[in-house]
N, C-alpha and C positions, 0 to 999 in steps of 0.2 A: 590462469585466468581467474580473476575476481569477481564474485558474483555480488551484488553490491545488495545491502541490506539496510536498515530501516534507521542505524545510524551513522548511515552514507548520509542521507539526506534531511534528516529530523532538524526541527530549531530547538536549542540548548537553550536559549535563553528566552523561558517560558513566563509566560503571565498568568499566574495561579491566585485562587482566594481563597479564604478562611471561612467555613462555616455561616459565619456572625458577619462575614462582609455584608453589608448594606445596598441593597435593589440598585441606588445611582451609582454606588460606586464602581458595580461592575460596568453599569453601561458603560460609565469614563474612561473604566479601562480598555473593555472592545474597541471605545473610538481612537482613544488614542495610540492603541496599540495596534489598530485597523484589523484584530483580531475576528471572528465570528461564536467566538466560545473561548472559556476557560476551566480549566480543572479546578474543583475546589480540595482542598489537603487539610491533613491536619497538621496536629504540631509535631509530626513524626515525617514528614512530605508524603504519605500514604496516601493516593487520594482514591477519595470517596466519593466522587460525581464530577457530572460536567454541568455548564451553565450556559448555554448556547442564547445564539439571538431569539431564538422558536420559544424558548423556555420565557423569555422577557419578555417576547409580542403577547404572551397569555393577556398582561393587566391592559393593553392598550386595545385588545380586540374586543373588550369586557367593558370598556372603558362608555359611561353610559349607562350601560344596562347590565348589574351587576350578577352573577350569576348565585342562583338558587340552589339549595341541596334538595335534590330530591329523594324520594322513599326508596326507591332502584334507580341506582346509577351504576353504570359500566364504570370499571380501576381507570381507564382513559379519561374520562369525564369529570372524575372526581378529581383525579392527578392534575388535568384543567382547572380546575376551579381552586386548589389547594392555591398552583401557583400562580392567578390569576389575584389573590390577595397578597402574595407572599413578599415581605419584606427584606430577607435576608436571605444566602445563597444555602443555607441548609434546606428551604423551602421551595427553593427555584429550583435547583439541581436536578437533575437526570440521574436517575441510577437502575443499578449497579454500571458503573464506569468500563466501557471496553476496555481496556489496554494491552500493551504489546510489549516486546523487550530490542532494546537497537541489535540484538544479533538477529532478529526477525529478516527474511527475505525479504525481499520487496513483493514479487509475486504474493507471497503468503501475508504479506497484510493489508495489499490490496485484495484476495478473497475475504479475507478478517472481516473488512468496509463495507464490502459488498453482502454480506453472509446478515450482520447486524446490522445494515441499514444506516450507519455511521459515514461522517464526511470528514472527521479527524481520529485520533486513538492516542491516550496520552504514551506516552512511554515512560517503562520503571526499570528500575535497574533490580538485583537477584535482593533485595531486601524489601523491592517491594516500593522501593520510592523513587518520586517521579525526577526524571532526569533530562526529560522533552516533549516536544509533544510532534507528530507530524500528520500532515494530512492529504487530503488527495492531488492535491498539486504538488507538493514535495515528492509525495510518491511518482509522478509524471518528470522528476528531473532528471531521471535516468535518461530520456530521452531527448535532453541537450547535448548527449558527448559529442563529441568530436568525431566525424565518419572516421578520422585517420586512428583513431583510439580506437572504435569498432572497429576496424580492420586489421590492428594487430593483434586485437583480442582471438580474431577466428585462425590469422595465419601461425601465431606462436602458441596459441591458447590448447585450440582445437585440433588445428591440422598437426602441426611439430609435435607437441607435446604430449597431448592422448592418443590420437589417430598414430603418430609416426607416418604421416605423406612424406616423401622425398619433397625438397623444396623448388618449386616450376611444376610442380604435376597438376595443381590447381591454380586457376588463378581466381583472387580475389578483388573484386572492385565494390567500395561501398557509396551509394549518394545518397543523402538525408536519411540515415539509419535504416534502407536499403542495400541487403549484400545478395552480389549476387556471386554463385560459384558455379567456374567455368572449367572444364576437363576431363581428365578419364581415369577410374577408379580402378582395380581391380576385381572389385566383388559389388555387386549390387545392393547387398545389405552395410555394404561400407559408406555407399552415396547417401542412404537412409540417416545414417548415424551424423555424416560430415552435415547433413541438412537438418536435424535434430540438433546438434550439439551448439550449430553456430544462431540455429532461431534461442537458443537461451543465453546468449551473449548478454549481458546489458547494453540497453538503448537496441540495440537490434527491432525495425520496424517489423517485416519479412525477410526472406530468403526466395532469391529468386534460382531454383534449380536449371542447372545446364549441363551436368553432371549428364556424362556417359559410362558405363564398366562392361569391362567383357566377359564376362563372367553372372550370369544368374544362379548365383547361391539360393538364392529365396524360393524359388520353383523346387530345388531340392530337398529344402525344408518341409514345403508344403507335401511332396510326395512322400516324406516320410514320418510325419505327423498319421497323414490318412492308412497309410499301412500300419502304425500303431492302432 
């Protein structure tokens, strides 16, 4: 079973800028690349910040009524107002840059996203340079497979392969990244694991248990914990 990671779904063919790129030029690039951000690099593709729409609405929100330095300002406020003049993407940019590496899980960069507050994360490869970039909806593409792909994921994946079930002792039905698993286990810490193992499938929505075993291993556990 393949657990699919961050360059299962990443776009390789990335729209990045330099430093010294010029305020419109990024815009041109977001529109025409329908992007929401770009990473800025340098001449090594190391890169050094992102450039997002949020970063560019600063001059437009200002726009008017120009902002003041004042005697005490908050790093937010000031950080505004910098990029609120700024000309070129070394001024616009966001930093320190999240990023991540394509061996990333997908789970683990969607907490990455969630953790820093980020709606993309560029991707570097082990020297450090940028090789793509992916974001939260690529992250959500794991959740187009195909049920018939999740479903041999859990029958040869999970049940054959790690578990060792005989083949017929479970049966397996998936509908729109919905599995559900029907039959009888022998050990009831077995049903636990066959329902654990198939909810980390990729694309797996739930798991819907129907799993019976004749056997409560787990009751035994627990009495012998407490006599410990």
């Amino acid at each position: 079973m393949k657990l699919w990671n961050v360059g299962d779904v990443m776009t390789r063919d990335v729209a990045a800028v330099r430093e010294g790129t010029p305020y419109r030029e990024i815009v041109d690039i977001l529109a025409s690349r329908q992007v929401s951000a770009v990473p800025v690099i340098d001449d090594f593709d190391h890169v050094l910040g992102v450039v997002s729409e949020a970063d560019l609405l600063r001059k437009i929100e200002t726009e008017g009524r120009p902002e003041t330095r004042r005697v005490f300002e908050s790093r937010r406020r000031r950080a505004a107002r910098v990029k609120a003049g700024a000309r070129v993407a070394r001024d616009l940019m966001s930093t320190p840059a999240v990023t991540t590496m394509a061996h990333t899980l997908i789970p683990a960069a969607a907490r990455l996203m969630d953790a820093e507050q980020v709606k993309r994360l560029p991707v570097i490869n082990d020297l450090g340079r940028l090789v793509g970039i992916v974001t939260r909806s690529d992250l959500l593409k794991v959740h187009l497979r195909p049920d018939a792909d999740i479903r041999h994921d859990v029958v040869e994946g999970v049940l054959h392969r790690v578990m060792a079930v005989r083949d017929g002792t479970v049966r397996v039905e998936t509908h729109d990244g919905i599995v559900t698993l029907t039959g009888e286990l022998d050990l009831c810490s077995a049903t636990r694991t066959a329902v654990r193992l198939a909810q980390a499938v990729p694309g797996v929505v739930a798991v819907e248990d129907r799993l019976s075993f004749q056997y409560d291993d787990t009751a035994l556990a627990h009495l012998t914990q407490g006599g410990a």
